[in-house]
C-alpha positions, -999 to +999 in steps of 0.1 A: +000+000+000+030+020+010+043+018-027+008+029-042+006+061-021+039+071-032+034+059-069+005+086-067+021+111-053+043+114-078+024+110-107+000+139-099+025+160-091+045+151-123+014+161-142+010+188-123+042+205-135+042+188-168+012+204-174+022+240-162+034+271-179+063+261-204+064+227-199+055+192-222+018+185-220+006+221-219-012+220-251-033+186-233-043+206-206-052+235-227-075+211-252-090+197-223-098+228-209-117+240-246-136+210-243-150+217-213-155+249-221-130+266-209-112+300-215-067+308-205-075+342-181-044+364-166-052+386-142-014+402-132+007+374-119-028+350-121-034+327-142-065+307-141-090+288-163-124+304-167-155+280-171-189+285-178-205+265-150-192+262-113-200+222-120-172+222-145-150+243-124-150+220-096-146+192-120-113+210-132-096+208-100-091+173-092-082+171-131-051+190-133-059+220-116-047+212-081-020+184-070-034+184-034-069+179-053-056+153-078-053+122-056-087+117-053-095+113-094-060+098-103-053+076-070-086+056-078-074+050-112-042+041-105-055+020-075-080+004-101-051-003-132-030-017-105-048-034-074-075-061-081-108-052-062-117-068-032-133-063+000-099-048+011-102-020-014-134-004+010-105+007+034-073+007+015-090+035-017-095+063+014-060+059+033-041+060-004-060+088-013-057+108+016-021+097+027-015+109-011-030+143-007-011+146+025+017+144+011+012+167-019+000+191+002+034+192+022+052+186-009+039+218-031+032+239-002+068+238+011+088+224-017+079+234-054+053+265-043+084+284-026+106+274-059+082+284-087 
């Protein structure tokens, strides 16, 4: 379980910056984000997606808008690609997905945040 909480850890943060400002899969995120409707807004220093519906703009988050966020969406697939379900999956799914946002959380808050 140990190795699955890390594996997603990483991987949303690794999208997270891959698909940021500059960087590989920018154009992905930017397509995704006209699908849904979507509109690239700068305010100053801010930049943001604009959507027309709060709905979508929730949805957005857990997407690729926010690593602490993106646990929850991408921890269940990876759990689900990798794990086989069972009656352990009831508890295990919650503690990967929150031990995975935890550490996000401390990991762009004090680590990448400071150094972007």
């Amino acid at each position: 379980m140990l190795n699955l909480i890390i594996y997603t850890s990483l991987f949303t943060l690794g999208l997270f910056i891959a698909t940021g400002e500059g960087f590989v899969l920018r154009s992905a995120k930017n397509q995704l984000a006209w699908l849904l409707g979507g509109r690239y807004r700068q305010d100053g220093e801010d930049v943001y997606y604009q959507f027309p519906s709060k709905f979508i703009t929730e949805l957005w988050k857990p997407l690729t808008g926010c690593p602490v966020c993106m646990p929850s969406v991408w921890g269940t697939v990876i759990y689900s690609l990798m794990m086989p379900y069972s009656v352990d999956t009831i508890y295990e799914l919650p503690i990967i997905i929150c031990s995975s946002c935890a550490i996000n959380f401390i990991l762009f808050k004090n680590l990448i945040q400071g150094h972007v």
